[in-house]
Each structure stands twice: as C-alpha cells, then as structure tokens.
C-alpha positions as CSV (number, residue, x, y, z in Angstrom):
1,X,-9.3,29.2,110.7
2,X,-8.8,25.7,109.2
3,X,-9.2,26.3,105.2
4,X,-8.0,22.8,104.4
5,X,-10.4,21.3,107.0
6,X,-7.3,19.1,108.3
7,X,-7.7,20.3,112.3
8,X,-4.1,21.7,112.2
9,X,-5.5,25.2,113.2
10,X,-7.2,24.1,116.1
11,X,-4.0,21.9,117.8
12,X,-1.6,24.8,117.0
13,X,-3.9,27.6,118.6
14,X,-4.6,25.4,121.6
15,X,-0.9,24.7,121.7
16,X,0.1,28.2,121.7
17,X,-2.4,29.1,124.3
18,X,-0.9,26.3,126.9
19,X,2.5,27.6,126.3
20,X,1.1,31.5,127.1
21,X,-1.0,30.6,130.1
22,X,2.3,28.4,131.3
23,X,4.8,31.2,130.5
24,X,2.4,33.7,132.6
25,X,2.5,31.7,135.7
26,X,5.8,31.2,135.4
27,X,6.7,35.1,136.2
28,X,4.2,35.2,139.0
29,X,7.0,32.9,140.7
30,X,9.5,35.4,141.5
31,X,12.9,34.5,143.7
32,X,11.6,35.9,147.0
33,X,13.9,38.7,148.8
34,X,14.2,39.2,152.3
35,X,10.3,40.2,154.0
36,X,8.9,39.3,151.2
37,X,5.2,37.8,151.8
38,X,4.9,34.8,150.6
39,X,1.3,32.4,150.5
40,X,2.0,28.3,150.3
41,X,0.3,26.4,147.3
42,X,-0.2,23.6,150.1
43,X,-1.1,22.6,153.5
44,X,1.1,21.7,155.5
45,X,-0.8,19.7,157.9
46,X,2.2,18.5,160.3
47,X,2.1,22.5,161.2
48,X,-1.6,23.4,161.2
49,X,-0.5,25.6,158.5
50,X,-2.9,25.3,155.6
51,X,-2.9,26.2,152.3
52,X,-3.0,30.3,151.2
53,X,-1.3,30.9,155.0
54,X,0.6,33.9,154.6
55,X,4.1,34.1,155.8
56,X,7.0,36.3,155.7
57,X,10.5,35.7,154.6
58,X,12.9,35.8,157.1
59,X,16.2,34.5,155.6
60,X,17.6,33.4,152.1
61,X,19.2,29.9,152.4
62,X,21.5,27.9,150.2
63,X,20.1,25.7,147.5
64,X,17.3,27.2,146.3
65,X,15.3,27.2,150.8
66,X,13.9,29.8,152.1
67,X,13.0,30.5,156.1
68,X,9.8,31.5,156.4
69,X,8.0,32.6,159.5
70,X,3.8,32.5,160.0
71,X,2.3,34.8,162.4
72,X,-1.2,34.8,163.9
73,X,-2.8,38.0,163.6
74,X,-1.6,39.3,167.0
75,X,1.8,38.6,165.7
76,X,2.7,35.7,167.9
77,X,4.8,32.7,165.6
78,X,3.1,29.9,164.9
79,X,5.7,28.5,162.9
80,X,9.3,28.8,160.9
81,X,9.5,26.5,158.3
82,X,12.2,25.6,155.6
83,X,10.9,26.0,152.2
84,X,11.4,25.3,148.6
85,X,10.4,28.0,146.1
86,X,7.8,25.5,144.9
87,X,6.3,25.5,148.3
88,X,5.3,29.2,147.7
89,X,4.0,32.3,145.8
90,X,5.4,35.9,146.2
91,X,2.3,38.1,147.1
C-alpha cells in the first residue's frame, strides 16, 4: 500500500519479487555429482539432442565441464557431450 500516492510501493514490491523468483531459480542449479541426471535448457541440434533430453553425468571436468552421456531408452549412447553447468539442470 502506497499512502503517499507516489508509486514507490509498487516498484519496491515488484523489485523484491524479481530478486525472490531470481534467487529461487538460482538453487534449482545445483553443481552436479557424478550420475547425476541432468535435462539441457537447449537443443543441441548438431547432436539430434533437443531440448529437455535427459542425460546422465558421467565425469566432473576442470573449469566448471561436465561429461554427459544421452541414452535412448534401450540404453544404447546416442551421444557424450562436454557441457557447461549453464547448458543444464539437475533433475
């Protein structure tokens, strides 16, 4: 509530709100451990892989990479790829 009528309120709340809903998605990104599952935020298209594929971590690399295998529901690899923790979400 505004009781000067200036607006203030408003921008603050809606301020504060951004921050919460940023902070929130922030700690769904959690550093992955080894077999983790882990869903891509992107297609990759040069792979056929597309966005929401699930994969599986298969090795912890330097700088922040992770290996990470995809699998076709008979378990046969359809790809290993090198990614960033950006590339992904822990499921």
């Amino acid at each position: 509530m505004d009781p000067r009528g200036t607006g203030k309120s408003a921008e603050i709340r809606d301020l504060l709100g951004a921050m919460m809903r940023e902070s929130g998605r922030l700690k769904t990104r959690s550093v992955p451990k080894l077999l983790d599952v882990v869903e891509l935020v992107a297609a990759r298209p040069e792979t056929g892989l597309k966005k929401g594929s699930l994969g599986t971590v298969v090795e912890n690399l330097t700088g922040g990479f992770f290996l990470v295998e995809f699998c076709d529901d008979d378990g046969r690899t359809l790809s290993v790829e090198t990614l960033s923790i950006g590339d992904f979400v822990v499921r």
